[in-house]
C-alpha positions as a Python dict, from the first residue, in 0.01 Angstrom:
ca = {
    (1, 'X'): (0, 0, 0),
    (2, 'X'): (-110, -21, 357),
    (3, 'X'): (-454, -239, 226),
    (4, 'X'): (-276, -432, -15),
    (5, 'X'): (74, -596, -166),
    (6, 'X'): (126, -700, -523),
    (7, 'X'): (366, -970, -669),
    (8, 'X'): (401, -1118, -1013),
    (9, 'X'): (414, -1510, -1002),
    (10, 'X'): (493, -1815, -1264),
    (11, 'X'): (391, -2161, -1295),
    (12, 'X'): (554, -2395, -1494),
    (13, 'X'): (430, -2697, -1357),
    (14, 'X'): (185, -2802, -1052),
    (15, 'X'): (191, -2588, -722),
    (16, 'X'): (167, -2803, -416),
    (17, 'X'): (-186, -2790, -268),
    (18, 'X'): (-201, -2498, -30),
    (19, 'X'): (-403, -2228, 197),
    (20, 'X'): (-316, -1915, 343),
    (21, 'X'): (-447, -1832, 703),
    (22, 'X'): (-374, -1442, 698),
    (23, 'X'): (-483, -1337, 374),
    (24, 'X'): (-691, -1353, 97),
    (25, 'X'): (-577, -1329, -286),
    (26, 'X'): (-713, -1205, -601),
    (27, 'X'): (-528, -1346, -881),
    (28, 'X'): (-471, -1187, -1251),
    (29, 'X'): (-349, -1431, -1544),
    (30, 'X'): (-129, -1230, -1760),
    (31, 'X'): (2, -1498, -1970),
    (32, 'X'): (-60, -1844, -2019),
    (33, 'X'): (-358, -2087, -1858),
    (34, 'X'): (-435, -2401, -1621),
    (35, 'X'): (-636, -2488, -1395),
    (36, 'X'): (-733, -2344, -1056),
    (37, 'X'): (-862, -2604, -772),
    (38, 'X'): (-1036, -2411, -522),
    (39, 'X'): (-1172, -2619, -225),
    (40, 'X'): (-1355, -2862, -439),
    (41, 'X'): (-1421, -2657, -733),
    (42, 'X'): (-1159, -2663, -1079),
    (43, 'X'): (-1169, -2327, -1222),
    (44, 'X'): (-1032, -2306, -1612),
    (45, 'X'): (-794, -2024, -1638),
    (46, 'X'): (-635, -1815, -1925),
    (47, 'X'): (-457, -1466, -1990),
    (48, 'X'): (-698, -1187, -1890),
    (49, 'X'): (-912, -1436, -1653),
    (50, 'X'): (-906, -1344, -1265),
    (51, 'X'): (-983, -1551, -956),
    (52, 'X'): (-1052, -1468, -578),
    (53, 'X'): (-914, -1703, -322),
    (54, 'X'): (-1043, -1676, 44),
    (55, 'X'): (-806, -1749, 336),
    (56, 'X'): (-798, -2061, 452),
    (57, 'X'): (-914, -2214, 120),
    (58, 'X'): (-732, -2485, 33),
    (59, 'X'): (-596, -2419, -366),
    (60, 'X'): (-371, -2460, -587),
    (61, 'X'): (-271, -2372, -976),
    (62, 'X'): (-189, -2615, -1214),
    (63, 'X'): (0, -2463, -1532),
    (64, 'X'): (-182, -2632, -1895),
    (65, 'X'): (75, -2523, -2126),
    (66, 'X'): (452, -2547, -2211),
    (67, 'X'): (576, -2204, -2147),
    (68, 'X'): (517, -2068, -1754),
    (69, 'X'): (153, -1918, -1723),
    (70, 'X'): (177, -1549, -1507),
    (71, 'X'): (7, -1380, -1331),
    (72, 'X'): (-61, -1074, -1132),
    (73, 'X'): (-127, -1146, -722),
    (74, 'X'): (-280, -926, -514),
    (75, 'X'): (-231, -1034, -91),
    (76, 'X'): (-467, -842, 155),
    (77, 'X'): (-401, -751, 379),
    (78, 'X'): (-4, -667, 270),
    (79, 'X'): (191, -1036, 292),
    (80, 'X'): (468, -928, 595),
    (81, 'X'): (607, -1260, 600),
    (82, 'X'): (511, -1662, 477),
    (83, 'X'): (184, -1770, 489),
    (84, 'X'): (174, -2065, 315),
    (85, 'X'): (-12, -2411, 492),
    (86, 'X'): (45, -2719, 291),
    (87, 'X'): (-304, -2932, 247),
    (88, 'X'): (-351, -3268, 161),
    (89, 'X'): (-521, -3305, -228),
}
């Protein structure tokens, strides 16, 4: 949509600790859980929990099962091309 763009994601493992300086994201756990770090906080997730992630928030998802967790990731404004900052943990 002009607001917004939507993408459907998997973790299987640990994503490297990131930030985005463009856009923020709302995040939708389909399937699966982990653990969210967001700035300093850990946020337990599993299917049907949500998240919002602020730009330039350092984060990153770390998947707590066997199978790949999903989920359902909303960029706004629309993601028109990488935005992806790699942080220090």
């Amino acid at each position: 949509t002009p607001g917004a763009s939507s993408y459907m994601a998997q973790a299987q493992g640990s994503e490297t600790p990131h930030r985005h300086v463009k856009h923020d994201l709302t995040i939708f756990v389909l399937r699966g859980s982990g653990t969210l770090t967001l700035g300093d906080e850990r946020i337990a997730l599993a299917a049907g929990g949500a998240a919002v992630i602020p730009r330039g928030v350092p984060h990153w998802f770390a998947n707590g099962g066997r199978h790949a967790a999903v989920a359902f990731v909303i960029y706004t404004p629309p993601l028109d091309k990488p935005d992806v900052v790699p942080v220090g943990r």
